[in-house]
N, C-alpha and C positions, 0 to 999 in steps of 0.2 A: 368332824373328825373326833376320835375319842378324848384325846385331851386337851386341843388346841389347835384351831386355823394354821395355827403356824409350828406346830412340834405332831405331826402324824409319826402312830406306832406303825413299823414295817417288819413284820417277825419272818425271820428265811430259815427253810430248815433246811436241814444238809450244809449248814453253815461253815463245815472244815472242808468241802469236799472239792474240787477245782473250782465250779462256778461260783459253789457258795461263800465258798474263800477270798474271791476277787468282789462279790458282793457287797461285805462286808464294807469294802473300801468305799465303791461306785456309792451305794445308796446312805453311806455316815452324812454327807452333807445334809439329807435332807428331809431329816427327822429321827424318831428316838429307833433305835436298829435293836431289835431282841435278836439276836444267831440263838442257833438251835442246833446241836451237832444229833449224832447217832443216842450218844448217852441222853441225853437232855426229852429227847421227842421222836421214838423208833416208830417208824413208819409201820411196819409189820406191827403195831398195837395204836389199836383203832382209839381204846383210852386214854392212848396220851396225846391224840393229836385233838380229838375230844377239850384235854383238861387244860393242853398248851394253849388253845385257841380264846376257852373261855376265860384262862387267867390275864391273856398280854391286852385281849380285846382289840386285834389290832387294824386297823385302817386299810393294810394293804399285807397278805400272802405270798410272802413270794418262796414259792418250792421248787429246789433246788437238789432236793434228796430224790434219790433214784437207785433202782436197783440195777448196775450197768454191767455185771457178768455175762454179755452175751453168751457167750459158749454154755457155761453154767448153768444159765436160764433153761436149755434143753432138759436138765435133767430136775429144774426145780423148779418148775412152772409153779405151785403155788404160792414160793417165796416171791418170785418175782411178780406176780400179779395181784400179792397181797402188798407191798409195797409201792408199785407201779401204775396200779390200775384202782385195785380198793380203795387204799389210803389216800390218793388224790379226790376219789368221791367223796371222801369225809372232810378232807378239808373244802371243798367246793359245798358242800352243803353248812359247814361253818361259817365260811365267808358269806353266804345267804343269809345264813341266821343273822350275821355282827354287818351286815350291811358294808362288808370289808372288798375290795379288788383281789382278786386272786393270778397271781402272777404264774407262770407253769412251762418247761420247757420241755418239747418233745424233741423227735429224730428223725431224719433220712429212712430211718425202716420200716417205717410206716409205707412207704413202699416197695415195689418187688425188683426197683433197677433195670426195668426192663425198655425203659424209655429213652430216647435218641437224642432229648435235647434235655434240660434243665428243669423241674416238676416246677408247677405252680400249684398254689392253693388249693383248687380246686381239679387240680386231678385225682383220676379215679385211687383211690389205698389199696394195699394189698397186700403187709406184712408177710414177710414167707417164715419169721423166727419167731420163737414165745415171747423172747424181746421185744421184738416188734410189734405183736399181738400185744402186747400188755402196756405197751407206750400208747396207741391207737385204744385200747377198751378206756385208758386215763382221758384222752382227747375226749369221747365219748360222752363219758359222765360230766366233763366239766360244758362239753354244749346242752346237757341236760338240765343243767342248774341254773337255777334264775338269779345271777349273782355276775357283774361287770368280769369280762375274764380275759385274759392275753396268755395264748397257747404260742410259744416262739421255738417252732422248729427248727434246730440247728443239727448239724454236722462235721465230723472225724472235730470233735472239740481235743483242746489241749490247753491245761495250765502249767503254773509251775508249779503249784500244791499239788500234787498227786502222781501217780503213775500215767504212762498214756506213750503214745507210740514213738511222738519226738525223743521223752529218757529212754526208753526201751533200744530206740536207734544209737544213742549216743553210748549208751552201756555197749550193747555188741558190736562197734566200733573200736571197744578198747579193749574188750575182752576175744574178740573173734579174730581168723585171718582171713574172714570171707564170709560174705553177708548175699543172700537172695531176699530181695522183697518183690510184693506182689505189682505189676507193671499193665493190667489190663482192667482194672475198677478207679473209674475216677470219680472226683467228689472235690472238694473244698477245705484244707486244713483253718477253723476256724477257732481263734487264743479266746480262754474263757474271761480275758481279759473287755475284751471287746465286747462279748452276748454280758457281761455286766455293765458294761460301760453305756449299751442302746437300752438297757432296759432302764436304769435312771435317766436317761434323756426323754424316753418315754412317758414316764411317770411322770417327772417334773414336769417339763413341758405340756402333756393334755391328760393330768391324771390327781396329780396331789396341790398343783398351781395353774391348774386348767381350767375347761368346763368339762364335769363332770357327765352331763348331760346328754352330752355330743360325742365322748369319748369312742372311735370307732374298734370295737372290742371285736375279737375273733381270732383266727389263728396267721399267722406273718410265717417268712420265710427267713430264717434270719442268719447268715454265713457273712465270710470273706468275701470281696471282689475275686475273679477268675474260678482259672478250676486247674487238675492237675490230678496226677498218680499217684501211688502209695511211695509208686519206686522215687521216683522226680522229688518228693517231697521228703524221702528220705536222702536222697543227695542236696537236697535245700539245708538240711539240719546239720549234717555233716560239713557240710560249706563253710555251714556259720562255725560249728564249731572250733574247724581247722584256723578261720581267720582268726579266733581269739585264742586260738594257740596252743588249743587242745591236742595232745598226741593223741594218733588213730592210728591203729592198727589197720584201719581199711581206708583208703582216699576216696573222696566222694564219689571219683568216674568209675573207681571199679565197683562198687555195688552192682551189683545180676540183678537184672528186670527177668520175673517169670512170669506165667501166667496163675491164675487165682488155681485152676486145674490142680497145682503143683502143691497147692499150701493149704490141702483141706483142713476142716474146722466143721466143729459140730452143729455148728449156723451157718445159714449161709447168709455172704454179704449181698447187698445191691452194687453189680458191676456199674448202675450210676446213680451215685450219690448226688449229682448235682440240684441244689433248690435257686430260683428263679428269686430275687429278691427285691423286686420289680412293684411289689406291692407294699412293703413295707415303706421303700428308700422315697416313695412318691408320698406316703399316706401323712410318714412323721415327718418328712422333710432330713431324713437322716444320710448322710456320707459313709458307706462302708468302705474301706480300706483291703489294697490287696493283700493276698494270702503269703504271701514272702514278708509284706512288711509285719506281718504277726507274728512267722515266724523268728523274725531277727527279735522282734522283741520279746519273747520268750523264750527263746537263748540265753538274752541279756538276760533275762530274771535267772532263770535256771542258771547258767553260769556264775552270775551272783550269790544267789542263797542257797546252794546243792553243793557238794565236793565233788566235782569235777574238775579234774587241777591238770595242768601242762604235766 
């Protein structure tokens, strides 16, 4: 390790961002933690991740920055894949160079949704968005590089740092008298509390206090237990809200289930987000938890540190 057996560097960038924010917390235990926000190390400039890499010298990568404006992405496909796609190359050929782990989270869009049960690993890809192209060309370069690596596909993620569709629910709840969400794409609402909380069990466990040797490196499926709708899980968040006393303009049963037909958008979604986690939960010995109890506890958090008041 660069400084000590026992104090490994772990530098995460997109360190403000939902995962990288919860990051922060999971991996302090277990060595010296450089966070890296936007200002600090912009993805979209290849010199800085260049100059961050060579200054922290650090043991273990873990990026967490992403360009996540799906919709957007249609109209800015270079920002997005210069972010998304290039700049994870440069950091995977860094980690090469510092003889560093490179940690890297992808998505559900790397598929086309068109499958009947739950993707595993090794199903065929098929990104239908530039989003999704540009998550899939980053998987890419990082199987290219000769450099230990963990690609952790997750899904409809949600923290309490940041925007995402739990607050979005909870705002037009207090502000609307009538709510339509989409009732025909399911997936997995997974709390970014969690995709940090596996990726330090990871690490720790066969990675910074493991055998390195052995380390079985590749890309993992990585969500909640179960599965569920956009609609369903927006009545889950509203639930939680009303029981801690939130006034709602809309009560959970009445929320309108439509179909995705109804709610076009300049990307299109995968109607199934579902990933198979089958691989992971056997390999590292890890416990996922179901997708309701993520939600309740990022409520808790959000209802804690947000102004959302009765």
């Amino acid at each position: 390790m660069s400084n000590s057996q026992m104090f490994p560097t772990i530098l995460i960038t997109g360190s403000n961002g939902q995962v990288g924010f919860e990051l922060r917390r999971s991996l302090a235990p277990l060595g010296r933690v450089v966070a890296l926000d936007r200002s600090a190390c912009d993805l979209a400039d290849p010199g800085q991740i260049h100059s961050a890499i060579r200054r922290f010298r650090p043991d273990v990568i873990v990026n967490a920055a992403a360009y996540t404006a799906v919709d957007k992405a249609e109209a800015e496909y270079d920002l997005a894949f210069a972010v998304n796609a290039t700049a994870v190359g440069v950091l995977a050929e860094e980690a090469c160079a510092q003889g560093a782990m490179l940690v890297h989270y992808s998505t559900d869009y790397v598929f086309d949704g068109s499958n009947d049960r739950p993707y595993v690993e090794t199903d065929a890809v098929n990104p239908c968005s530039v989003y999704g192209k540009s998550k899939l060309a980053a998987e890419e370069f990082i199987l290219a590089a000769e450099t230990p690596s963990l690609i952790l596909r997750t899904s409809w993620v949600a923290g309490a740092h940041g925007d995402n569709f739990a607050t979005t629910m909870l705002r037009l709840a207090q502000e609307q008298d009538e709510m339509r969400v989409v009732a025909d794409q399911r997936g997995t609402p997974t709390s970014a509390s969690l995709i940090a909380d596996v990726t330090a069990q990871i690490l720790a466990r066969h990675w910074l206090f493991g055998s390195r040797e052995t380390f079985p490196a590749g890309i993992y499926h990585l969500a909640a237990a179960g599965e569920t709708t956009w609609h369903a899980y927006a009545t889950e968040v509203l639930r939680c809200a009303a029981f801690h006393g939130i006034a709602l303009k809309v009560r959970p049963e009445d929320i309108q289930g439509i179909p995705a037909a109804e709610y076009p958008s300049a990307a299109p979604r995968p109607a199934n987000s579902r990933l198979d986690t089958t691989k992971l939960r056997k390999t590292f010995g890890i416990h996922l938890p179901p997708w309701e109890a993520g939600v309740r506890h990022l409520l808790d958090q959000i209802l804690t540190e947000r102004a959302f008041h009765a």
